[in-house]
C-alpha positions, -999 to +999 in steps of 0.1 A: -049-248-118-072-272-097-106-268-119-135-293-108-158-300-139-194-305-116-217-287-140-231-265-108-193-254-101-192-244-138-225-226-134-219-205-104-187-199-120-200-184-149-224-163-132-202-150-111-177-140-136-202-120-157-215-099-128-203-071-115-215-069-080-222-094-047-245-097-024-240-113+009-261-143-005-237-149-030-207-155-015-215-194-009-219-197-046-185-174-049-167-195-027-176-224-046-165-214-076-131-200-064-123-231-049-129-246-084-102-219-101-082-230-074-057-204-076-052-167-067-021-147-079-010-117-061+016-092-060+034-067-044+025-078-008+052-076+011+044-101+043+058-071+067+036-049+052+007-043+068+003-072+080-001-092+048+014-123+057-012-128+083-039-117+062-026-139+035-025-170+061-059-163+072-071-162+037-055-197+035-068-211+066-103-201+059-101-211+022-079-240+019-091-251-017-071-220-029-037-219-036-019-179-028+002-179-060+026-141-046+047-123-072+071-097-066+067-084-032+086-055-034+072-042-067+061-005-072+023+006-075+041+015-119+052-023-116+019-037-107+001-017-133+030-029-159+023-067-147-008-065-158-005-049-192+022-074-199+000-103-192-031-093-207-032-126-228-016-149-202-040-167-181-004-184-167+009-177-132+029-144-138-009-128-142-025-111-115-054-109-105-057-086-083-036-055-069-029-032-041-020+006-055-014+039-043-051+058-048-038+081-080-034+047-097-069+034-090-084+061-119-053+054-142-059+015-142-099+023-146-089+046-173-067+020-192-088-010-188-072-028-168-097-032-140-131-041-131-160-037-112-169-054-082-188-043-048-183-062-017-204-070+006-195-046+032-197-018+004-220+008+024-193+008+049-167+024+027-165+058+028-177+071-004-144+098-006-124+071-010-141+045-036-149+045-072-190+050-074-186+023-103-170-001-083-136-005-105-110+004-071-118+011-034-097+022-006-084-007+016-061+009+043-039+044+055-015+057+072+011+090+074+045+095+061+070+086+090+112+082+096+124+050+107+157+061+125+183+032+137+191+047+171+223+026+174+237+047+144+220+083+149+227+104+181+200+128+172+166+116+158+157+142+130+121+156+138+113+172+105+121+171+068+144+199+064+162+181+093+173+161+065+198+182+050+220+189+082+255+173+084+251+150+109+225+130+084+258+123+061+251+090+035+220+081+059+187+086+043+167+068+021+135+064+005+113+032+007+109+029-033+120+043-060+098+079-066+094+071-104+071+043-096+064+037-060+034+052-043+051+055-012+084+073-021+061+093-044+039+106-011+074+109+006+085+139-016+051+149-016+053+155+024+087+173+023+077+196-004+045+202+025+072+212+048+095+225+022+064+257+018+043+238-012+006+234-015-004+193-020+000+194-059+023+202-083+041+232-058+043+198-034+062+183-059+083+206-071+092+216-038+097+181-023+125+173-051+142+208-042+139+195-008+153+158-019+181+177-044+193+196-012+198+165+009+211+149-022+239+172-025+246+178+010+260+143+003+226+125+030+209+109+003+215+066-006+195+061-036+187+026-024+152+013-017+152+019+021+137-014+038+142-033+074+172-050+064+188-019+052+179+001+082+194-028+106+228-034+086+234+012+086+234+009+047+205+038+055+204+042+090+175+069+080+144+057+060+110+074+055+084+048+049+043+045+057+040+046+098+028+009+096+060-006+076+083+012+101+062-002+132+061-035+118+097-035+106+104-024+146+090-051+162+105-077+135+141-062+150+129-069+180+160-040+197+187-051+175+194-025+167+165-002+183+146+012+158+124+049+169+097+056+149+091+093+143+059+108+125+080+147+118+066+178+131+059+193+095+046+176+065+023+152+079+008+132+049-020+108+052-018+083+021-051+056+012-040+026-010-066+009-032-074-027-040-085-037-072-094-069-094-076-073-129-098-070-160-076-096-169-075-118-143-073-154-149-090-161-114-117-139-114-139-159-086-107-163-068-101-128-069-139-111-056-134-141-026-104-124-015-118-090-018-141-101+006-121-116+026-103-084+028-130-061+035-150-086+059-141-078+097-114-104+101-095-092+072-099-055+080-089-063+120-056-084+103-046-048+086-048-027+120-028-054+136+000-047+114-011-009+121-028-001+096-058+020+102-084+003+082-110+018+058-137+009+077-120+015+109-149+037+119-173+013+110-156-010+134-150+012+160-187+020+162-198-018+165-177-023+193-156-048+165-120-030+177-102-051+210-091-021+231-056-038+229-055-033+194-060+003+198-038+011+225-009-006+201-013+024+178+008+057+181-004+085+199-037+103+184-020+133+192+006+125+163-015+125+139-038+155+146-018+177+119-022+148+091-033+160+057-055+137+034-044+151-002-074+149-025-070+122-053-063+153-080-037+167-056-016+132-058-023+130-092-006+160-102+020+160-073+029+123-088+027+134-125+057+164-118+071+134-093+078+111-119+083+132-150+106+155-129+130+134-103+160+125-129+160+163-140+154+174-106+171+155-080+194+130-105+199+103-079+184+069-094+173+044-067+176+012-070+173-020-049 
């Protein structure tokens, strides 16, 4: 750690640290004493995720005082919680300060204590639906439940989840996590049981592992994490991810092999991740920069280049802050029109019979 001892960095430092929410007046002062933590530790930021190694770049650019200290980029929303339980007492660089989670872990890491508050300056521009009043997590990004189909390898692109279970799918499909601990397998199931006949909740999880046990025994499911490299070499020629990881993993291909990105007629599941600031974070100065960093319009315009739809996307889209090229490199509107936004109590209770129910259920363990 790179810590300047001027008393007014030490100061501002202080200050900052003990309060709980900025103003756009303090960000000189915030900058300042970030850049005398000199350090920020993240994890679970893939740099094909949404963008993020951009984002991460631009941080860098803009703040070059400030060392990007990245663990575990393909950890689980579960792992990131775990990370910073284990490290409540290390102020070392397997710590992090900060953390991007599925929403139904936002009010389980507020619950635990192992968040805390802080409002950005762009705050009011958040919609309230999808932000903690207190300030502990707030929705960064979204996007809907997709396949990623290697067209080299499948004649026929499946168009809906119980397309999953045919024949033809034999030792192809795959989740992009493991659905004991990864938001985004744990929507996954969440959209099949949708199309499987269950209401978002418990009947969506229930149903999406009868849905997943199906394909599982029909001899379909690979209980690998599904990821670009995976898709590419046919070990899971089939792998449903977030829209924005199998857009970005397409054009990172770049045709070899072609890669068509289908958002399924049925079960169309809209998923918001949260960002939040350890209550344990050994940088926290560090951490609120990069918060607003992230929800300042350059950061936000870095996430809809890796197609992510923003959180204040309408925000942005109203001021006129959106190029038009931007836009017109999204999917169709039209694909999304039948997207459902489960409320945060639906994915909590579709995640608790997720995780408490997959072994029993489904009984294929996924690993990496």
């Amino acid at each position: 750690m790179n810590c300047k001892s001027t008393a007014t960095g030490l100061v501002a430092m202080i200050a900052l640290t003990s309060t709980g929410v900025a103003s756009a007046q303090d960000l000189a002062a915030l900058e300042q004493a970030a850049k005398a933590e000199g350090m920020l530790t993240t994890i679970a930021l893939p740099h094909d995720w949404c963008g993020y190694g951009a984002v991460i770049e631009g941080f860098k650019a803009k703040y070059p005082g400030i060392q990007v200290n990245e663990l575990n980029p393909d950890a689980g929303s579960a792992d990131e919680l775990e990370a910073i339980r284990a490290n409540k007492d290390n102020k070392g660089p397997q710590a992090p300060d900060v953390i991007d989670v599925g929403l139904s872990f936002g009010p389980q890491a507020k619950t635990e204590g192992l968040i805390q508050p802080y409002k950005v300056a762009t705050w009011d521009s958040i919609p309230d639906d999808a932000k903690d009043a207190e300030g502990y997590w707030y929705g960064d990004y979204y996007g809907v439940m997709a396949f990623g189909v290697n067209s080299d390898l499948v004649d026929t692109v499946p168009t809906s989840w119980k397309d999953l279970t045919k024949p033809e799918y034999a030792n192809a499909f795959a989740l992009a996590g493991d659905p004991r601990a990864s938001a985004q397998a744990i929507i996954s199931v969440m959209a099949a049981g949708i199309a499987n006949g269950g209401e978002p909740g418990e009947a969506s999880g229930q149903k999406g592992m009868e849905l997943m046990a199906q394909v599982n025994k029909a001899g379909n499911f690979v209980p690998v994490i599904g990821k670009s490299a995976t898709i590419a070499q046919g070990a899971t020629p089939i792998v449903t991810a977030w829209d924005y990881n199998l857009l970005s993993w397409r054009d990172g291909l770049n045709g070899n092999p072609p890669v068509e990105v289908v958002i399924p007629e049925d079960g169309v599941v809209a998923g918001v991740y949260v960002q939040a600031i350890s209550a344990f974070a050994p940088h926290p100065n560090a951490a609120k920069l990069w918060m607003e960093y992230l929800y300042s319009d350059e950061g936000q315009l870095g996430w809809l280049k890796g197609y992510c739809h923003p959180i204040r996307f309408n925000d942005l889209v109203k001021n006129g802050k959106v190029p038009q090229e931007m836009l017109d490199a999204l999917p169709p509107a039209a694909a999304y029109e039948k997207a459902i936004f489960p409320s945060l109590e639906q994915q909590e209770a579709n995640k608790k019979v997720v995780t408490e129910g997959w072994d029993s259920v489904v009984g294929a363990a996924v690993k990496e």
